[in-house]
Structures are given as structure tokens and as C-alpha cells.
PAFIZA-67727 format. One record per residue: x, y, z of N, C-alpha, C, O in turn; residue in three letters. Coordinates in steps of 0.05 Angstrom, whole numbers, plus 5000, padded with zeros to 4 digits. Layout:
! PAFIZA-67727
XYZXYZXYZXYZALA/...
! end
This chain:
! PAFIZA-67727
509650834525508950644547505950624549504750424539UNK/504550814563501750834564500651094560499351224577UNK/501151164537500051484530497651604535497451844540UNK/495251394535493051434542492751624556491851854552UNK/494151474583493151474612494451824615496551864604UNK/493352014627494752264629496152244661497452434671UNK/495752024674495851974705499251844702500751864721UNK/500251704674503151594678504851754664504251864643UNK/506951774676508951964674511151794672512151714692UNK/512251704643513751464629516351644635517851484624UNK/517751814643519751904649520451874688522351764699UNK/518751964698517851814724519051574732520651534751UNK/517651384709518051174721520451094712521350934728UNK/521851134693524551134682526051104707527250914719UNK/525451414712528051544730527151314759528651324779UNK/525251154760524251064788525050774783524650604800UNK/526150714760525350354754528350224766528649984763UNK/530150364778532650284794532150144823533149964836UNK/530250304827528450324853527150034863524950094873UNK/527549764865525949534869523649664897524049824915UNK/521349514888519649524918519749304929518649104918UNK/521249284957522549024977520048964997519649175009UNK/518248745005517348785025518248715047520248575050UNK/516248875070518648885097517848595108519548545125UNK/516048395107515348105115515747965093515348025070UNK/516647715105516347505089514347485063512547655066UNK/514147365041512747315025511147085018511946905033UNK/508746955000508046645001507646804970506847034966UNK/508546564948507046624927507846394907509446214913UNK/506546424885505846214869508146144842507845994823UNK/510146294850513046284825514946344834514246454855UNK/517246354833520146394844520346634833519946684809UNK/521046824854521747084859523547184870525847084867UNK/523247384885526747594890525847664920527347824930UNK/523247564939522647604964522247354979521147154971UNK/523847415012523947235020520947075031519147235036UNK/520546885034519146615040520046585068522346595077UNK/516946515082516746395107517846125112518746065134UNK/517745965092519045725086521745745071522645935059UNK/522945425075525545445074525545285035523745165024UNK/527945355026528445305001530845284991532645195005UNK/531545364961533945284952534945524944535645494921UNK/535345684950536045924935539046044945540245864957UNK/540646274945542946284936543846354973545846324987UNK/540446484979541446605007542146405032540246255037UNK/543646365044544846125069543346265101543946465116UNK/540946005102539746085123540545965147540646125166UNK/541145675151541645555177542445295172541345205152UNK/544145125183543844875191542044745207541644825230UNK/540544445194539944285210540243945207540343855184UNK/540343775225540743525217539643485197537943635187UNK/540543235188539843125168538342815183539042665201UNK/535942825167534442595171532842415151531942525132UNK/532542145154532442005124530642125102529242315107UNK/530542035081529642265062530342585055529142755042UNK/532642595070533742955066534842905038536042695034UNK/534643085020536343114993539243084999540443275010UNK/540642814993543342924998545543004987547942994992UNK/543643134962545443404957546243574974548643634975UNK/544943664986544643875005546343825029546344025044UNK/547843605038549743485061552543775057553643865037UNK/552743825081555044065090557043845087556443675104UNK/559443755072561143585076563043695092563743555111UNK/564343955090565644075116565044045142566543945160UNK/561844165146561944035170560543735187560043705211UNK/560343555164560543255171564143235174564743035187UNK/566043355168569043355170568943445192570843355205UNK/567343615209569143815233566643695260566643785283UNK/565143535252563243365269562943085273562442975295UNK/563242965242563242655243559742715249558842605269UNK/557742885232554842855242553743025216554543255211UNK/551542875198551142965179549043235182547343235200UNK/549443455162547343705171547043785138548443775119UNK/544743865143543444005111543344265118542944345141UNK/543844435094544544705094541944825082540944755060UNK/541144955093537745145089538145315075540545375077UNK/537245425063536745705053533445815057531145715061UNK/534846135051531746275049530846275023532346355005UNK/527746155017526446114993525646384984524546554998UNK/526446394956524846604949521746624938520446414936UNK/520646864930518046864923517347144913518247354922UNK/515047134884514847244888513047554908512547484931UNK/512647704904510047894921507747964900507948004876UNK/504847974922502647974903501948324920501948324945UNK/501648494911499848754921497748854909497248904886UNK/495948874937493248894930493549294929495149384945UNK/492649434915492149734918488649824917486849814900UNK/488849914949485549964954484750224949484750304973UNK/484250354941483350644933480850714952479350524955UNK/480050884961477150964973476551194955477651414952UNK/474451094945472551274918470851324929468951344914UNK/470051394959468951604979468551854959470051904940UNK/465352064970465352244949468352524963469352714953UNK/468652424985470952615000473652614988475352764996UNK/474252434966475952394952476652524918478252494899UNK/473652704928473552914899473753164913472153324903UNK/474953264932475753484940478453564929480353414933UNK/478753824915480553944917479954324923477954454920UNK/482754404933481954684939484154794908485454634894UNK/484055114902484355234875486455094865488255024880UNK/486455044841490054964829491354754837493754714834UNK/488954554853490254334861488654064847486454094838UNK/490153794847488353644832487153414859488353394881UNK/485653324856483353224874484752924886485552774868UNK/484952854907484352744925485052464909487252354912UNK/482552354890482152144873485252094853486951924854UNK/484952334836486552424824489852274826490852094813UNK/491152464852493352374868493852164879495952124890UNK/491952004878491451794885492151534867493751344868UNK/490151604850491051534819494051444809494951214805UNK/495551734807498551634800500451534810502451454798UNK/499951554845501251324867500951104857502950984850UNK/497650954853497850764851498750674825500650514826UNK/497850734797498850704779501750664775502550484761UNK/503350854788506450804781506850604803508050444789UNK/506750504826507850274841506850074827508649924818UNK/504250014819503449744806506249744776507949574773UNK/505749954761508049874736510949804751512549644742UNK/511249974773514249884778514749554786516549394781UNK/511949514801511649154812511749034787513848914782UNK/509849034766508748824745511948824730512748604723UNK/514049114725516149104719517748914722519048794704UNK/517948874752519848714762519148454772520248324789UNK/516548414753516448064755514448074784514247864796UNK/513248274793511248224814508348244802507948314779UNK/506048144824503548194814502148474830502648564852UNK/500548544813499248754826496048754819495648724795UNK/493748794837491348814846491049004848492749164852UNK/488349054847486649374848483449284873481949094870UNK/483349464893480549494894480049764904480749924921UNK/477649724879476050034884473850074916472649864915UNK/473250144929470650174948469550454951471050654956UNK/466650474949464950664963463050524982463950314990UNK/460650594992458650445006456950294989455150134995UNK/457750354970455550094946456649984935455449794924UNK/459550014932461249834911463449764926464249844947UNK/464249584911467149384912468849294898469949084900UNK/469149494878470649344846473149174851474149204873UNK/474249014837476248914843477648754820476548574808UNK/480548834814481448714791483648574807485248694822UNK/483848254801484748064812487548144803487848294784UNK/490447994823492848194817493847934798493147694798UNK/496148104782497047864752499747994748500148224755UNK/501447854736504848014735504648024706506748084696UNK/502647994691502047934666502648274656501548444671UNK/504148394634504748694628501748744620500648924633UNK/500048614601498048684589495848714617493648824613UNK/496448614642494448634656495148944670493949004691UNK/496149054662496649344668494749594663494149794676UNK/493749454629491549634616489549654633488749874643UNK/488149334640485749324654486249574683484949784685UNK/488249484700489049624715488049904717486550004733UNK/489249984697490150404691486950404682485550574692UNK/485950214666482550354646480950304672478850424671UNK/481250174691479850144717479450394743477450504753UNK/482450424746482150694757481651024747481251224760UNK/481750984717481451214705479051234707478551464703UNK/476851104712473851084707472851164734470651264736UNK/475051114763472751204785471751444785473051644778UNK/469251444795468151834792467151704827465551534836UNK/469051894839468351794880465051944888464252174889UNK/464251774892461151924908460751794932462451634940UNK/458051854950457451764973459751725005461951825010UNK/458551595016460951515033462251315034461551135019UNK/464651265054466551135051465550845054463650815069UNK/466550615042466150315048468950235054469349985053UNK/471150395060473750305066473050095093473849865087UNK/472250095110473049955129472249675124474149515121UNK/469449585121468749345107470149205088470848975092UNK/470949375059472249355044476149205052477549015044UNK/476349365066478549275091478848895096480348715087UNK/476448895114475248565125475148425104476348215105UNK/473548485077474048435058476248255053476048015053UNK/478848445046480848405029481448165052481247925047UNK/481848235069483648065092483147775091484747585091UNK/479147805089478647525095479947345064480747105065UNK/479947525038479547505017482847305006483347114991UNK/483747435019487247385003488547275029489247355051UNK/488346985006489346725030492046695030492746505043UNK/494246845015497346875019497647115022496347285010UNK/500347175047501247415056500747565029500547455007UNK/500647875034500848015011501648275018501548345042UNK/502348405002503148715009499948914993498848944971UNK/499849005022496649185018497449485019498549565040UNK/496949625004497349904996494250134996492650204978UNK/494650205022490550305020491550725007493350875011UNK/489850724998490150974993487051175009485051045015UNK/487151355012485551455020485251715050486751715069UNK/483251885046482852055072482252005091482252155111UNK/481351695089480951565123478351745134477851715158UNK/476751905122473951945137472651745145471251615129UNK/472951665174471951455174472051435201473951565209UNK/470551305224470451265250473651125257473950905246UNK/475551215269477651155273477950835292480250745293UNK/476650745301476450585324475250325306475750095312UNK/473550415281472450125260475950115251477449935257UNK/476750315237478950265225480850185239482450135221UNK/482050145259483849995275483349765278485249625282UNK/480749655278479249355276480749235251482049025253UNK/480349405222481049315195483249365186483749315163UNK/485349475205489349465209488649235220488549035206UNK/488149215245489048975260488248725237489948555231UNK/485848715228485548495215487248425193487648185186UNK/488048575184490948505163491848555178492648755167UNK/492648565196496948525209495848235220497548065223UNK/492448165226493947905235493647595209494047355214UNK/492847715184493547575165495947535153496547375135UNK/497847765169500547745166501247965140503447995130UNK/499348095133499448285106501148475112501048545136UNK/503048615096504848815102503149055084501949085062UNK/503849215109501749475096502149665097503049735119UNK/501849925071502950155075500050365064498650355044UNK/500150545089498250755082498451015073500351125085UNK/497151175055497551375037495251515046493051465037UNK/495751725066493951865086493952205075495052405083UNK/491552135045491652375035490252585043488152545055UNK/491152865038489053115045490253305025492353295013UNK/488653475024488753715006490553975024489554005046UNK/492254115021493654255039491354455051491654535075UNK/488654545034486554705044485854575072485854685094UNK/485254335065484454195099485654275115484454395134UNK/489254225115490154245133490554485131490554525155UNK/491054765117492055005131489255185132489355405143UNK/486755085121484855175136484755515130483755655148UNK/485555625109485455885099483355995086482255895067UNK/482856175094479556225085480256565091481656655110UNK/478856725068478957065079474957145081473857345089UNK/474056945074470757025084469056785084469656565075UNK/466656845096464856675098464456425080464056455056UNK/464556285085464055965069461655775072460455725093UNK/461155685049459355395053460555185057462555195043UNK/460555045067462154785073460254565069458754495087UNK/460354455045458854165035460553955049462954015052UNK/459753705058460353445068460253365038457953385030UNK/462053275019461653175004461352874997461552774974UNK/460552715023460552415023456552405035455052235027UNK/455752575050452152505051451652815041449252855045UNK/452653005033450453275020450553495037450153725030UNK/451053415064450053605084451853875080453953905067UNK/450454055093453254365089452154545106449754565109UNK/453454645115453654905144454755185126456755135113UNK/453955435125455555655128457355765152456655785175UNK/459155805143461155885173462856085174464056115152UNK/463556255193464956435192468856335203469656345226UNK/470656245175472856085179474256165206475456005221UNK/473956505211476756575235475356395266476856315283UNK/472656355267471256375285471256035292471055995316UNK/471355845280472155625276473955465279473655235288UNK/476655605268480155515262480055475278477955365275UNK/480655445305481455435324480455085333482254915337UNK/478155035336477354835339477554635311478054395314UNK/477254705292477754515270479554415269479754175266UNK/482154595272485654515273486354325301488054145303UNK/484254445321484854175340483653885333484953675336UNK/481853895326479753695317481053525293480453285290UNK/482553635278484353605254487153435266488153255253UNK/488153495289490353455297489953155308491452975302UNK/487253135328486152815337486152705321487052485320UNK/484652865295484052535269487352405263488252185267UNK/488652635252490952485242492452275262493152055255UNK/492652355282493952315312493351995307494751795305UNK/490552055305489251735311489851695295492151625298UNK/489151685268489551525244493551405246494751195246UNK/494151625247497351505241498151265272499651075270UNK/496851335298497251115321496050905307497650715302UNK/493850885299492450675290494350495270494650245271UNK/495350645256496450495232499850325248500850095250UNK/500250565254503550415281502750145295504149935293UNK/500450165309499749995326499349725308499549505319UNK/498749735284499049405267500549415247500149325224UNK/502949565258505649535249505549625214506849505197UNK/503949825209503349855177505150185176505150375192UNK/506850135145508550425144505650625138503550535129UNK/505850885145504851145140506551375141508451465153UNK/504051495113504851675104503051965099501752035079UNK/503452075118501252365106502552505092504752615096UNK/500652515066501252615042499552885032497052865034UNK/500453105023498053375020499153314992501453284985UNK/496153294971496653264945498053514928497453504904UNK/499753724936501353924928504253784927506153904919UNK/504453524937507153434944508153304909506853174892UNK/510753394909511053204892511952934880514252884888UNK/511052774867509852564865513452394865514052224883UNK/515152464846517452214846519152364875520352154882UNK/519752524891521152494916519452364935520452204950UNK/516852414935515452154957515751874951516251714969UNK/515351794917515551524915518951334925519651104930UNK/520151624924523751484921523651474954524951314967UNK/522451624964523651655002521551335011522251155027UNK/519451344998518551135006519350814997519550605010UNK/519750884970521350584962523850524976524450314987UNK/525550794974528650704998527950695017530050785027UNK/526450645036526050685067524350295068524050195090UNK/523450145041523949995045525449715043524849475047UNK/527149845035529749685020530449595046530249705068UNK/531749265038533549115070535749275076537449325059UNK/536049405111538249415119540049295119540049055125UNK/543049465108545449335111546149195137546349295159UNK/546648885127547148745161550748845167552248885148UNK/551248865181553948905194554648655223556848675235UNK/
! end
């Protein structure tokens, strides 16, 4: 498949390619697809009746119920379409953290996005890339094209994360950027002023973007285990403190508990799925709980 890449796992996606990714909103896009459309169309699904008025196709005339009315009505359907997803990565230098035996931040990041984009471009969807730090903005425009996969994978294999975060900008960005609904996939630790970033949810939920967040950390962050004295580098501006860990825990784990708190309200509040993820997790039971969780409910 893609041997190169040491980040795809061609058995993975095997066992994952049963799996469609459904979005949970409507769709707008530029070819006939397998997701539903805000607008109405021809397709197999039966959306509504409405009169018929001059110029209606009259193919489309319900002859049953011009029989059970004596009043002509055209039968709607829901249009299909296909979905375009943008995948934002934050190449923040906080995104090259890992603690022993674990792989980094970036890394984990990496093969999320990599295997959803192959499962989309698979199934006839497009998929997009953007990279951000505070100086950059890379961005590979999304294509259902297979060969546009390489660009893809040789794109992210190249980030080396430094400095600090440009997620939130990067955010406004995308929003102002992509003039049909789209499905936005941000990856990242969210270091970042919590209160900018609720500005840049809200701004995609009100472009109508369906959005799912991948709220990574290293399990070190969160279980905060330490048996002696430490340096603690900020790895996004340089800065670093020595500290004594027992003397600390206590307040970091609270301080730890607000960020997430916020970050995951933040993300609820513009209706975007989340997911805190510790990069020890493994990679195909998260992708399957997340792909089934957005599959259409059975109507009854």
C-alpha cells in the first residue's frame, strides 16, 4: 500500500475499511456521493412531498397520490454528496513531547490522521491537510484523487513541531477559508488560551463545519509520576523551572483538571465530537469506537 510511510499500518486499515466515515451534518460538495445534502435531489432516499408548480419535472408527479387527492405533488428526495475533510495538525513544539517508551505527541497524531484520510480518499471522499505553528501554515488542498495521498503522508512525515501554537488563528483561517460545509478534524494538545479557542469552535460551528477533536496528551502529563527532582522545559518558548514533583502534584492535577474541563466544554458548546486521547492508547479500538459512534442511528 504505502510502505514508505512507517506511520500506515496496511493491515489496520484492512481490518478498518468496513468501517464508512458518516458525517453527522449535512454535506455541500462538488460530485455525487453517499452523504446527505442540504438541498433536495434525486437520489434513492424519499424525503417529502410538495406541490407541484409549472416547470416541476414531471417525472417526478406522485401518481398515487394525484389518485387519492385529485392535486398534483412531486416527490423529494435527499441529495447526495460527496464529504471534503480538512485534517489540522498543531506542529506546536509541545507536540514533540513524549515521556519513556512512548512515541510523541506529533507522532500519534500522524497515524490518526493518516489512516482516516486513506479510509475517506477510499471511499470516494476528499481529504485536506493543514499543518500550523506560529510561523507557518502549510496546507495541502483536499482531492479524492488515490495519488493525492502520497502528497498527503510525504507532508506530514516532514513536520518537525517547534515554537508555539498558531492553532487558534490557523482555526479562523480554515473557517473563513472553506466556502462548503466540511468535516474538520483538529488534532492537537490544545496549549492554548482556552477562551481564543472557543472563539475558533464557534467559528466553525457557525460555518456549519462538523468537527471532531483529538485532545492529545502523553499519559506522563496526566499521571504526573516523577520519583525526584525535575527540569521542566516549556517546550513551545524554552522556558524551564526545577521542581520538586511531590510538592507540586497536587496543584498541577488541579490545574490539569480546568484545562481539560475547559477544553472538552468548549468543544460541546459548538456541538464538535471529543476525544481525550493519551498516546499509549491503541490506535484501531479508538478509530472503530469513533467511526461507529458516527454512523446514522437506526430510525424506528
Amino acid at each position: 500500500m504505502f510502505p514508505m510511510h512507517t506511520f500506515i499500518d496496511s493491515d489496520l486499515l484492512s481490518r478498518l475499511g468496513s468501517l464508512p466515515i458518516e458525517s453527522r451534518v449535512p454535506m455541500m460538495g462538488n460530485v455525487a456521493g453517499k452523504h446527505r445534502s442540504p438541498h433536495r435531489g434525486s437520489s434513492v432516499e424519499f424525503a417529502e412531498y410538495r406541490k407541484y408548480v409549472p416547470g416541476d419535472d414531471t417525472r417526478r408527479l406522485d401518481w398515487k397520490a394525484f389518485a387519492r387527492s385529485d392535486r398534483f405533488y412531486i416527490k423529494e428526495f435527499e441529495a447526495d454528496t460527496n464529504l471534503r475533510a480538512y485534517f489540522v495538525i498543531d506542529a506546536s513544539g509541545s507536540m514533540n513531547f513524549h515521556s519513556p517508551g512512548q512515541e510523541t505527541k506529533i507522532q500519534y497524531a500522524r497515524r490518526i490522521a493518516a489512516s482516516l484520510a486513506y479510509l475517506l480518499v477510499n471511499q470516494g471522499d476528499a481529504a485536506g491537510l493543514s499543518i500550523c505553528t506560529d510561523k507557518l501554515h502549510l496546507e495541502v488542498p483536499p482531492s479524492r484523487r488515490a495519488a493525492h495521498l502520497e502528497r498527503f503522508f510525504s507532508t506530514i512525515e516532514k513536520v518537525q513541531p517547534s515554537g508555539e501554537t498558531g492553532l487558534v488563528d490557523a482555526l479562523h483561517v480554515i473557517a473563513e477559508k472553506i466556502s462548503q460545509r466540511a468535516f474538520v478534524v483538529i488534532l492537537s494538545d490544545f496549549f492554548t488560551d482556552t477562551e481564543q479557542l472557543s472563539d475558533a469552535f464557534q467559528h466553525l460551528r457557525y460555518r456549519k463545519h462538523d468537527i471532531s477533536l483529538f485532545h492529545l496528551m502523553d499519559p506522563q502529563e496526566i499521571g504526573f509520576q516523577f520519583d525526584r527532582p525535575q527540569r521542566f522545559v516549556d517546550l513551545e518558548d524554552g522556558t524551564a523551572i526545577v521542581a520538586e514533583p511531590n510538592l507540586i502534584a497536587d496543584e498541577y492535577q488541579a490545574a490539569l483538571r480546568e484545562f481539560m474541563k475547559n477544553v472538552r466544554d468548549k468543544a460541546h458548546d459548538a456541538s464538535a465530537d471529543y476525544q481525550l486521547v493519551t498516546t499509549d492508547t491503541p490506535l484501531e479500538p479508538l478509530l472503530r469506537e469513533f467511526l461507529t459512534a458516527r454512523l446514522p442511528k437506526a430510525k424506528h
